[in-house]
C-alpha positions, 0 to 999 in steps of 0.5 A: 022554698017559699015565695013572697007570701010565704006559700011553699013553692018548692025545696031545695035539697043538699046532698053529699057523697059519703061512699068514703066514709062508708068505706071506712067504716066497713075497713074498720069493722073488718078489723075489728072483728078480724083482730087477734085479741077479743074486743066488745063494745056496750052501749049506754045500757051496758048492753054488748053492740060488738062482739069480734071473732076473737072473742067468739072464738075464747068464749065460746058465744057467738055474736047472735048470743050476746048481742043486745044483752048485759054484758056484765050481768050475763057474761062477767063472772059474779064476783067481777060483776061489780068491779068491771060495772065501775070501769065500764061506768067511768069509760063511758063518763069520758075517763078511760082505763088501759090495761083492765083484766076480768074474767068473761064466762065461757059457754058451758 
């Protein structure tokens, strides 16, 4: 706040509970992370920001070994490379793509 020859006398601060929200983004997490099939995310980058138990579990890396790393140039066998490169493009441009199957590598 200011007063009438503009010198700062003050602030006013607006606040909001969010304990809601962050409740349901920790439910949604949990069942992510709970669910019976693999699921991953990247960001922009292509670089893995989530890595579930399911998929930890089939390929055998855990989430401390993908996390941040390029899920298509470390973990996506070669001749899938390109192919899964172009869908995961055409998602994060908004258009979406169900049912897509590729191979991931499993920890040898």
């Amino acid at each position: 706040r200011r007063d009438e020859q503009g010198n700062v006398i003050g602030v006013v601060g607006i606040g909001q509970d969010i304990t809601g929200r962050i409740a349901q983004e920790r439910e949604y997490s949990k069942l992510i992370d709970t669910a019976n099939a693999p699921i991953f995310g990247v960001d922009t980058q292509g670089r893995v920001t989530i890595w579930n138990q399911c998929a930890m579990r089939l390929v055998g890396y855990s989430t401390e070994e993908v996390m941040g790393h390029s899920l298509v140039q470390e973990f996506i066998t070669p001749e899938h490379r390109s192919r899964v490169q172009g869908v995961l493009d055409q998602a994060l441009a908004g258009d979406e793509t169900a049912n897509f199957e590729f191979p991931l590598m499993t920890k040898a």
